[in-house]
C-alpha positions in Angstrom: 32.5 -16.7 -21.8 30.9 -16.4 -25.2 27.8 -14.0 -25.2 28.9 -11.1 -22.9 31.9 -8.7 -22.9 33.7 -8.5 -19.8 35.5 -5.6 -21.4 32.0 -3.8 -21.1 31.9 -4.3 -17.3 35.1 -2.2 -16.7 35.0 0.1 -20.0 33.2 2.9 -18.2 35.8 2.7 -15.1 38.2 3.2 -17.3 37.2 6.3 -19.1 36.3 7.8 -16.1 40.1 6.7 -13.9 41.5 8.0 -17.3 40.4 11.1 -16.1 40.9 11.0 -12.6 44.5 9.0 -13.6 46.4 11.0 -10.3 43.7 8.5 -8.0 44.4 5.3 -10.1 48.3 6.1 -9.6 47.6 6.2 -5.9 45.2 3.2 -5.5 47.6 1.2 -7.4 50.7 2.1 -5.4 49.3 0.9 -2.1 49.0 -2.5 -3.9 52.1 -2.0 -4.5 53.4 -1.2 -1.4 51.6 -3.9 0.4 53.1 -6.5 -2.4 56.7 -5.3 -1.9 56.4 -5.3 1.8 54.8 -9.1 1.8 57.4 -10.3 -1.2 60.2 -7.7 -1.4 60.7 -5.6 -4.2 62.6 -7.9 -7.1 59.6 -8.3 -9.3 61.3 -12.0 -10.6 60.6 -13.5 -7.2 57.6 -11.7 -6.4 54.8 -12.9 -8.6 52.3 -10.2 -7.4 54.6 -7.4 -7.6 55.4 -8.2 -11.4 51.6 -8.4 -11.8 51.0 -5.0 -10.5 53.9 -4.0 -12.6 51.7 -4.9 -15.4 48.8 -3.3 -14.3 49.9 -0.2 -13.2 51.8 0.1 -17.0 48.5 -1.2 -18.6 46.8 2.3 -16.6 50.1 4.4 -17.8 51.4 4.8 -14.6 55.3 6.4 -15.1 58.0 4.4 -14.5 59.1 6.6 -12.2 56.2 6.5 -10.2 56.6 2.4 -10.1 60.3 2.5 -8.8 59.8 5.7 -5.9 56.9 3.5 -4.7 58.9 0.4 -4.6 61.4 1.9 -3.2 59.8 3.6 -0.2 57.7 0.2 0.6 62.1 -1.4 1.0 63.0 1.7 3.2 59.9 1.2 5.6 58.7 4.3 5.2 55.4 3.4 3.0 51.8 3.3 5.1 51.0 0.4 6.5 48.0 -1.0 4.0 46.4 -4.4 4.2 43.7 -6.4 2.0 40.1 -6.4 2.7 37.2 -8.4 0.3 33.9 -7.4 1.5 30.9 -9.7 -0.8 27.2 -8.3 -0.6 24.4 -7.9 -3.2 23.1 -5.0 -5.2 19.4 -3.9 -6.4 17.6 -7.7 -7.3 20.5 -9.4 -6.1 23.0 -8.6 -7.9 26.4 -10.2 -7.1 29.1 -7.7 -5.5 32.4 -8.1 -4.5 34.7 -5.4 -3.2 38.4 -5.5 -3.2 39.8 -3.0 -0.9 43.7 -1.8 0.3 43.0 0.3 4.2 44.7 1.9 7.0 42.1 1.4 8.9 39.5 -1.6 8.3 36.9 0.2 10.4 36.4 3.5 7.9 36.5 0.9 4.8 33.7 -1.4 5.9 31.4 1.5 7.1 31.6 2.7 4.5 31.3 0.3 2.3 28.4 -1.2 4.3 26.6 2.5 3.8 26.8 1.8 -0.1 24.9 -0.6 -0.2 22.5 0.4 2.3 22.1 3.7 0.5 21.6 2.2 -2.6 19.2 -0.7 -2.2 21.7 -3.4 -1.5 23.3 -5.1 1.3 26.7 -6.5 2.3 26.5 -10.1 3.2 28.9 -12.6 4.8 31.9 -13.4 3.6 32.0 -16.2 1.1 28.3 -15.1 -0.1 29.2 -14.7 -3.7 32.7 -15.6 -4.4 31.7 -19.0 -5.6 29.7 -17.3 -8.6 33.1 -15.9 -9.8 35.9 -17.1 -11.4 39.6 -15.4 -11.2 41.0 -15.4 -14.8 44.1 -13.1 -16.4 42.0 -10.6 -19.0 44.0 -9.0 -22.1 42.0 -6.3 -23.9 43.5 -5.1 -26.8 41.5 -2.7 -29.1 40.5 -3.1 -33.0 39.4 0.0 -33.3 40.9 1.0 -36.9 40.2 -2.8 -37.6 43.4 -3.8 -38.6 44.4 -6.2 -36.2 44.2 -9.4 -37.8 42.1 -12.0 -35.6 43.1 -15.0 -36.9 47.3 -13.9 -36.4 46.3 -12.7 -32.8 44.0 -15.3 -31.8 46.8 -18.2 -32.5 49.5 -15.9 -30.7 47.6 -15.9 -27.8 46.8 -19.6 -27.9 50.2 -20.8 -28.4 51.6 -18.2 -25.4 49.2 -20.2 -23.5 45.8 -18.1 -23.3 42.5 -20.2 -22.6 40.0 -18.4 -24.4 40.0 -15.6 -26.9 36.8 -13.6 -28.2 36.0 -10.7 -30.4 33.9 -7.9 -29.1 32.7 -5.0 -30.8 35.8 -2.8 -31.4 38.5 -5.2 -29.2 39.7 -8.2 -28.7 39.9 -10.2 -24.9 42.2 -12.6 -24.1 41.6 -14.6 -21.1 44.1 -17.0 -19.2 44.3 -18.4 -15.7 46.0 -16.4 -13.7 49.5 -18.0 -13.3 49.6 -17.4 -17.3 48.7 -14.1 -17.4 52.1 -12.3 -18.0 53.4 -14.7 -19.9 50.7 -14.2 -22.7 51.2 -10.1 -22.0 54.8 -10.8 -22.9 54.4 -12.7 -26.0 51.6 -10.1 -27.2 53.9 -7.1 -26.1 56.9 -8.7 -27.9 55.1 -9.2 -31.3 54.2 -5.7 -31.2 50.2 -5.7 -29.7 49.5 -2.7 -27.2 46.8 -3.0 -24.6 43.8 -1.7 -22.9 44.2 -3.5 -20.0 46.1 -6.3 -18.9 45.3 -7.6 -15.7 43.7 -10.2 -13.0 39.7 -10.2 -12.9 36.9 -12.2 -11.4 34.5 -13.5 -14.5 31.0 -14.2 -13.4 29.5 -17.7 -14.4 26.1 -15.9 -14.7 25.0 -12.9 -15.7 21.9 -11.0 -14.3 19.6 -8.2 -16.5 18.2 -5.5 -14.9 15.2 -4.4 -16.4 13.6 -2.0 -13.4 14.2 1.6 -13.8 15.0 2.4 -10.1 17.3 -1.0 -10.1 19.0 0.2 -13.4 19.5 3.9 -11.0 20.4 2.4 -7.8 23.1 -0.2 -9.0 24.8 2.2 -11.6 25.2 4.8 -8.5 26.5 2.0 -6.0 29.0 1.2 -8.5 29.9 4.7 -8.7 30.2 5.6 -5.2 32.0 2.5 -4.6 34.6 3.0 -7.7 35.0 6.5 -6.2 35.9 5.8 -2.6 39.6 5.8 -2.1 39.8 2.7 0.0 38.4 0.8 -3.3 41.0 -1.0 -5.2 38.3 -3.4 -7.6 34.0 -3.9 -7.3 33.3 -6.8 -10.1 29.5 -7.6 -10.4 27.2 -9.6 -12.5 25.1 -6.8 -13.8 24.8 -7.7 -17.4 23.6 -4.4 -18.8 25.7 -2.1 -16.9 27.4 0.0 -20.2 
């Protein structure tokens, strides 16, 4: 995983959902309710609840906000959401997958599918490019005052059973498989670390550079549009350059 930050792939959603935080609270409680209606709503038997848990906390959702949602999904009266993956390919084939949470499947895939028309792409079938991907557990933690100390962190994470660990630029990632992920986040949390982000990913085995103006354009705004539509839960890619 050496030679490219994943952390750069998903710094600029951030910044911009840190501003726009009332639309991440919402994307991430119809996870939520979708988890809790599949699993129920204890968190210690629901492994995907407890994940969301984290995420939403990693993207400062309130507490409060966590515990109304769960409980509405128990009383039956939350929408009734479901899971979509939609897989196409962006400006010189770039590798797309969508992650999506819908009322109604028809809306999402149209438009979805009129992203990446609009914006020199195309949706493909299903299973298209999944296999370049990998789903791994991603802790971000920042070093921006530079007094995290690598070494300390790097054998924490290790030992709470992380599977790789690399510095980049001004933060630290910590990747795991996926079953590990919140057992690292809890031995980092309880030695005192804060994070970015804390959450599941998809990794790309390859990475592809764009070097063509109007690809550079076009793949930067069908990231956008897509990151923007409230059916959208997650786009990963393998656009190396996209910061």
């Amino acid at each position: 995983m050496s030679g490219h930050s994943k952390w750069a792939n998903i710094k600029h959603k951030k910044e911009k959902t840190d501003a726009q935080r009332a639309k991440v609270f919402t994307k991430i409680g119809k996870e939520i309710t979708i988890a809790v209606k599949e699993g129920g709503g204890d968190p210690a038997s629901n492994a995907k609840l407890r994940d969301l848990i984290l995420k939403a906390k990693s993207n400062n959702v309130p507490n409060d906000n966590i515990e109304r949602t769960i409980k509405k999904a128990l009383g039956g009266t939350g929408e009734n959401y479901e899971e979509v993956v939609y897989e196409g390919y962006g400006p010189a084939g770039i590798a797309v997958i969508v992650e999506a949470t819908t009322d109604n499947r028809n809306r999402t895939a149209g438009n979805v599918r009129a992203y990446f028309s609009k914006y020199h792409g195309n949706m493909g079938q299903t299973g298209c490019v999944s296999f370049l991907f990998e789903d791994k557990g991603l802790i971000v933690i920042s070093n921006e005052d530079g007094d995290i100390d690598e070494d300390a962190l790097m054998e924490l994470s290790l030992e709470a059973g992380a599977s790789d660990f690399a510095a980049e630029g001004e933060v630290f990632e910590i990747y795991s498989e996926t079953d590990d992920l919140y057992a690292v986040q809890e031995a980092l949390k309880d030695a005192g670390y804060e994070f970015l982000s804390a959450e599941k990913t998809k990794i790309p085995s390859t990475y592809v550079t764009l070097d063509n103006e109007d690809d550079l354009k076009f793949m930067g705004l069908l990231i956008e549009k897509l990151e923007e539509d409230d059916d959208v839960m997650n786009v990963y890619h393998n656009w190396e350059n996209c910061d």
